[in-house]
N, C-alpha and C positions, 0 to 999 in steps of 0.2 A: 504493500500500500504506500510506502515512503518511497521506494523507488517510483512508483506513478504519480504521485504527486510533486516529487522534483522532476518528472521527466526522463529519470534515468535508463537506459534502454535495460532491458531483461537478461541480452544477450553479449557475447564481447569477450574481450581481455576484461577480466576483474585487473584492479589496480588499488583497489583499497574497501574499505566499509566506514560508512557515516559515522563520522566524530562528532558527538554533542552532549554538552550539559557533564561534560570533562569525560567521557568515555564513548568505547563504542558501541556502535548499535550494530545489532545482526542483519546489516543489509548492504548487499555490496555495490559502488559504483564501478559499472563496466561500460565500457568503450568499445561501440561495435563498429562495424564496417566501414559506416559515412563518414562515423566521427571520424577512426583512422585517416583514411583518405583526404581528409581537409588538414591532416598534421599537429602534432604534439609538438610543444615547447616546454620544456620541466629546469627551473629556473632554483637554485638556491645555493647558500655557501658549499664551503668541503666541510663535510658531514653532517649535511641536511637529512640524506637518506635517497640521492639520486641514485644514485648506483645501484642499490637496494633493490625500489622501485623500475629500475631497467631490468635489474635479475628474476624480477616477480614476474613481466610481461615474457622474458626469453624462456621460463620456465612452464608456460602454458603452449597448449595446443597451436604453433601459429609458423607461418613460414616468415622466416627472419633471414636477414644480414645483419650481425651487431658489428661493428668496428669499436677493436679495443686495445687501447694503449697500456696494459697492464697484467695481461692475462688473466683477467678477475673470471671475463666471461666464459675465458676455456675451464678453469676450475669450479665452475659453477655446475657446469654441465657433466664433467667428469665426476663431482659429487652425486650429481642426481642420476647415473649410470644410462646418460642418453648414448644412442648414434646420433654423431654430428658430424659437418664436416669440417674444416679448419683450414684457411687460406692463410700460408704463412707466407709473406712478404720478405723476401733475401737479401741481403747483399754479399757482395763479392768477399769482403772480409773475411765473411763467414766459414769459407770454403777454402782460406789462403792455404797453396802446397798441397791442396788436396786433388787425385788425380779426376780426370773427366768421371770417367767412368766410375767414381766411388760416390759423386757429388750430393746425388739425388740417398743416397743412402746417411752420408753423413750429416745432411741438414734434416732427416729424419731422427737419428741418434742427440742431435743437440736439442732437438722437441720432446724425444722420450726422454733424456736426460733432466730437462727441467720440470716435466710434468707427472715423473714416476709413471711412466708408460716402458711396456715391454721395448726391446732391443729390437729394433727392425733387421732385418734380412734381405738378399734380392729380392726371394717369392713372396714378399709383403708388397713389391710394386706393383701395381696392377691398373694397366688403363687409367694413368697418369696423375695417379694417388699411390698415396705411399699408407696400408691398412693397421692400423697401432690398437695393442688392446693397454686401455687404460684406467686402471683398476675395473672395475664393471663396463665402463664407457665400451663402445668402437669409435674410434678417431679415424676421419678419411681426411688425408692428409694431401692437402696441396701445396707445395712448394712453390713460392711463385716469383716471378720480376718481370717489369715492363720490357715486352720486345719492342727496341728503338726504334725499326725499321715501321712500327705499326704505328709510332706516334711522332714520327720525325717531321711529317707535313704539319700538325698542327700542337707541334711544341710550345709555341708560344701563346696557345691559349690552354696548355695543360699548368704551366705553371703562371702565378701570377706575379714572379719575380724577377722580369724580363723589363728593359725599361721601352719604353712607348715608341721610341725609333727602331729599336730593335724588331719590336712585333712589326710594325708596318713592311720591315724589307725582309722578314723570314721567308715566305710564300716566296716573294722573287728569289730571293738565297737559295731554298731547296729546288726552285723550279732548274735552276744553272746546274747546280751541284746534280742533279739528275740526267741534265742533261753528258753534263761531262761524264759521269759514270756508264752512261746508256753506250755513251762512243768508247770512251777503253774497253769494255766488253764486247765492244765490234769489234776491235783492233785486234784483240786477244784472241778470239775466234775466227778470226784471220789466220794469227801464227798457226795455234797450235789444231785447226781445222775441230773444232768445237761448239757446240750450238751457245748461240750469244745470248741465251735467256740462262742458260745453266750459269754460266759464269756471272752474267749478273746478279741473279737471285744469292751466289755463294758472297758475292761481295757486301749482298743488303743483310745478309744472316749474319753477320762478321762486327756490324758498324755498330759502333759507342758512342757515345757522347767525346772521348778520349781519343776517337780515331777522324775527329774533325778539328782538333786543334793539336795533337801533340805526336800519334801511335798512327801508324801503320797496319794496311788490313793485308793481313797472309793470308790467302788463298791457296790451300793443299791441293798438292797432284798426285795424280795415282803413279807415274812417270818422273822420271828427273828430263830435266832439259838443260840445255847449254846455258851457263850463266849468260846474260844479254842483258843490257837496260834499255831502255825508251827515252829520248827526252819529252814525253808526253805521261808521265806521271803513274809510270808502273816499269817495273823490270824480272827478268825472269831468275831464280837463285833458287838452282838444285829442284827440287821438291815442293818446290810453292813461287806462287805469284807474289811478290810485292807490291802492292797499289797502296799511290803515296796521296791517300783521301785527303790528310790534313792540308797537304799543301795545297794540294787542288781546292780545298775550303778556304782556305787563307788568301788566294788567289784569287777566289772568287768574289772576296769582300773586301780585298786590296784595290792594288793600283798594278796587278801583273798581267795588264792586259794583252802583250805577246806573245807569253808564254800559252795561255789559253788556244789565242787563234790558232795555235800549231796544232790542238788538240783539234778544234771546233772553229771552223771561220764565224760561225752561229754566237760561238760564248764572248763575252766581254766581262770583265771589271767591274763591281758596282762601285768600286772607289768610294768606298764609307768615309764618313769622316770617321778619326784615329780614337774618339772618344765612344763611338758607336760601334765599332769593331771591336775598342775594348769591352763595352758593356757586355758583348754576345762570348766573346770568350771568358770571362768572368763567368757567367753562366752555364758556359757548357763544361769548365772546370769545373765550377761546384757539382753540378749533377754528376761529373765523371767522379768526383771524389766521396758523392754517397752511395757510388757503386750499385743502384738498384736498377741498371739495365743488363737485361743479357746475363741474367748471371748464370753458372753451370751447374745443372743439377735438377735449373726449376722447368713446372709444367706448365703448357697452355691452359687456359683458364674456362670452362667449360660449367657456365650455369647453368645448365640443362641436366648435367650431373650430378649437383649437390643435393647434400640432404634435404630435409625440410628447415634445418637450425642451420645455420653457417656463420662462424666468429672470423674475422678476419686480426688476427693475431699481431697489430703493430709492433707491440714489443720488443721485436729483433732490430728492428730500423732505429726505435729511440735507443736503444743501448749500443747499437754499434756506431751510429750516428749524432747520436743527442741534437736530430736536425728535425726541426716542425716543418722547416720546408720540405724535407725530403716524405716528410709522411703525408702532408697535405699532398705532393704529385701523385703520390703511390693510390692514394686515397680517391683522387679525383679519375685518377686512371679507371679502378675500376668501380666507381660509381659513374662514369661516362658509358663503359661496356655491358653494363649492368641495364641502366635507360635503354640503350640500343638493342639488346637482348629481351625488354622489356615490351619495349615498342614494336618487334617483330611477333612477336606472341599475342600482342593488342590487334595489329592486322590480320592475325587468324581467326579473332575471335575469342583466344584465352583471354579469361578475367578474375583469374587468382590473386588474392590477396599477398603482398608481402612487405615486410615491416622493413625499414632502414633502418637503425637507430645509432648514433654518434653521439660519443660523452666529451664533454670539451667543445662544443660544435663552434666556438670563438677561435679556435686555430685553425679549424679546416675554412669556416666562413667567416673570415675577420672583418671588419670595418675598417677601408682603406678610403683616403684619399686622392690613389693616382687613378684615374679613370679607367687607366686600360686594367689595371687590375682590377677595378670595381667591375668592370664591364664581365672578365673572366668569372668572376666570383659568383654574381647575379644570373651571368647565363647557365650555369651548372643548377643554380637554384630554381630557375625559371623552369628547367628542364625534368627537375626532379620533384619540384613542389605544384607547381601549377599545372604543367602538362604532364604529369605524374599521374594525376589523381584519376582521371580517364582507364591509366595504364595500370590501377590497382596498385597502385607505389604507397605505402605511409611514411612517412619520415618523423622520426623520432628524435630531438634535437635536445642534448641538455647541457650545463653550463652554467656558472657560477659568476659569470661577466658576462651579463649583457648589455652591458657598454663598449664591449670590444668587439658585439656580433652583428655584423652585416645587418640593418634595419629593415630587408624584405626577407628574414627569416622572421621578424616579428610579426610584419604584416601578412605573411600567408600561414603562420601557424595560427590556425583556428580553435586551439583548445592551448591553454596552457593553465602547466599545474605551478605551482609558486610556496615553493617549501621555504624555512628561517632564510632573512634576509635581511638588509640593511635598509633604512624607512627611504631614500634617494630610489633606493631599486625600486622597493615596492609604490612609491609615488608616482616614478614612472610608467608604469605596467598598469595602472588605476588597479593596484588592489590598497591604498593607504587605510581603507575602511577595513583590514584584517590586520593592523599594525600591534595592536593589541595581542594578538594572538602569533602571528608571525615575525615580531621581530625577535624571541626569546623562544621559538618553538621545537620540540625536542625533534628528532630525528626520526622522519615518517610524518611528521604532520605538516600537511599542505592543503590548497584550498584550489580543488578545479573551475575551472573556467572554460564551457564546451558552448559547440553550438548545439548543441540539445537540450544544456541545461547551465541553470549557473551559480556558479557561487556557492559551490557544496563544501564544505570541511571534511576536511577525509583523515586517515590514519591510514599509510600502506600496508599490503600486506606483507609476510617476510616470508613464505611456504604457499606454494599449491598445491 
């Protein structure tokens, strides 16, 4: 009867039960379908009871992607003895001195090593999971890193750390740089009478962030051949091709516009200015130096395959990198393939529910000033919140500064829950009429705010 007269639907994730007259009542407030779809915001200090509250919703009946910086949500799940699957995000680091062929096993071992999961094996790989039993749990394990080749064309709206000259000539930059690549693969297939898409594709599998300003791409042969070099930015040495990417990339945003026309009468020079050309190598340094492309070992990413629960596991990235930028690209990467993946299932027809949920959502979507970054940030959101909801997307967003969260994560979350908090916060969010009760409120207690219903006080649950 209390849930009908607030409104509250019947059905749903439960998230709590009516707090009132200093305790609870036996009646739960759940969040069904619509609500989801319109999006959560759960807003409160560090140790309001967010975390809690995201562990209550991952622990119900629901198809989920959590992202998590701390492995809280893989132990969570491992306690409660689910199958999940687990998207663990690499870097290069990780795997130093370790041989190819061991790679995909030993970033399995550094998983069961910190999670007390059995000792993986070969016959534990299987169809590009790695299977762990953990304590009661089955873990299906994906090792993962961005392939560069899949996001080289639009790098510069993958990260929003790129400065605003740079994004504008990236598009021309890769269009050159492709082109150049497309003709040494001709030339190559000239010498060594070789079909000219094999040898390309082996040079696009090869390329790093690291092999456009500093390294060199080797390309293996099954044959040795006479040593030889080119002066068109590749030479032949024993057992492998040398193609000299980076110069050809330094060239192309130089002032080497001779050297080019030998390659391509087609290529020219964009002749950046030298502050601009630094900004873009800055950048692709740092990316090469948080190692999260290409790394060896990991698999293609395949949401068609995961469980119903999937934790995407940051944790290896902030301890090997202590970089938010590198977790925000990682993050956005596959929250992009994710939407796409989404959208392709939206034009069959599927209309299954699934949860996003991000703790911290102030470093993946910050509040920036520079436009172009504002524009990157916005558009991911636009993508995932507004045109989301169609596509059965909910986004679940929580954070303890929202002052530092992008302001159209405000305006498209249509429910937000507002655990202990500071009277500025809560004055902003128009909950100040709960100050009373929220600025001093112990841990679980919060007051929703839906578009079904409003204003309820709640107590979370901690068990379903």
């Amino acid at each position: 009867m209390l849930q009908d007269a607030l409104g509250i639907p019947h059905d749903g994730i439960k998230i709590g039960k009516i707090f009132s007259g200093g305790k609870e009542i036996d009646a739960y407030i759940n969040l069904d379908e619509e609500t989801l779809v319109h999006h959560i915001l759960i807003i409160g200090t560090t140790g309001s009871g967010k975390t809690t509250l995201l562990k209550t919703m991952l622990s119900q009946n629901i198809n989920a992607i959590f992202f998590d910086r701390q492995g809280d949500f893989v132990r969570h799940l491992i306690s409660r003895g689910e199958e999940f699957s687990v998207i663990m995000p690499s870097v290069t680091m990780m795997i130093n001195d370790v041989p190819s062929s061991r790679a995909s096993i030993e970033l399995g071992t550094l998983f069961a090593e910190r999670y007390n999961c059995s000792m993986p094996v070969s016959g534990d790989i299987r169809d590009n999971e790695i299977i762990l039993e953990c304590d009661k749990s089955i873990v299906h394990l994906i090792p993962y890193s961005i392939n560069f080749i899949k996001v080289i064309d639009y790098m510069h709206k993958l990260t929003p750390y790129m400065s605003s000259m740079a994004r504008v000539f990236w598009p021309v930059i890769m269009n050159n740089f492709k082109k150049g690549i497309d003709k040494i693969a001709e030339n190559i297939a000239l010498d060594l009478s070789l079909p000219k898409e094999r040898i390309e594709s082996d040079i696009y599998k090869l390329l790093t962030p690291s092999s456009l300003i500093e390294k060199d791409v080797k390309v293996p042969l099954q044959k040795k051949v006479n040593n030889r070099s080119s002066p068109t930015y590749y030479s032949y040495v024993e057992d492998y091709i040398k193609i000299d990417t980076s110069k050809l990339f330094r060239h192309i945003i130089g002032n080497e516009a001779s050297t080019l026309k030998q390659l391509d009468k087609t290529l020219s020079s964009l002749n950046l200015a030298p502050q601009t050309q630094d900004a873009i190598i800055r950048v692709l340094r740092s990316l090469s130096e948080f190692g999260i492309f290409n790394v060896n070992g990991t698999f293609e990413l395949d949401f068609q395959r995961l469980k119903k629960k999937t934790v995407v596991d940051l944790s290896w990235i902030l301890e090997y990198t202590a970089s938010v930028e590198a977790i925000a690209i990682v993050a956005y990467s596959i929250l992009s393939d994710f939407y796409s993946y989404k959208d392709k299932l939206y034009k069959k027809g599927n209309s299954e529910l699934t949860i996003l949920a991000l703790d911290e959502a102030h470093e993946y979507f910050p509040q920036t000033k520079d436009e172009e970054s504002k524009s990157i940030i916005e558009g991911l959101l636009n993508r995932l919140m507004r045109l989301g909801r169609v596509r059965k997307i909910s986004v679940i967003l929580a954070t303890h500064m929202p002052d530092d969260l992008n302001p159209l994560v405000l305006q498209l979350s249509n429910t937000k829950i507002v655990m202990r908090n500071e009277e500025n916060v809560l004055e902003k969010l128009g909950f100040e009429d709960y100050a009373d009760i929220l600025l001093t409120a112990p841990a679980g207690l919060g007051v929703v705010r839906s578009i079904k219903f409003s204003d309820v006080v709640m107590k979370t649950l901690k068990e379903i």
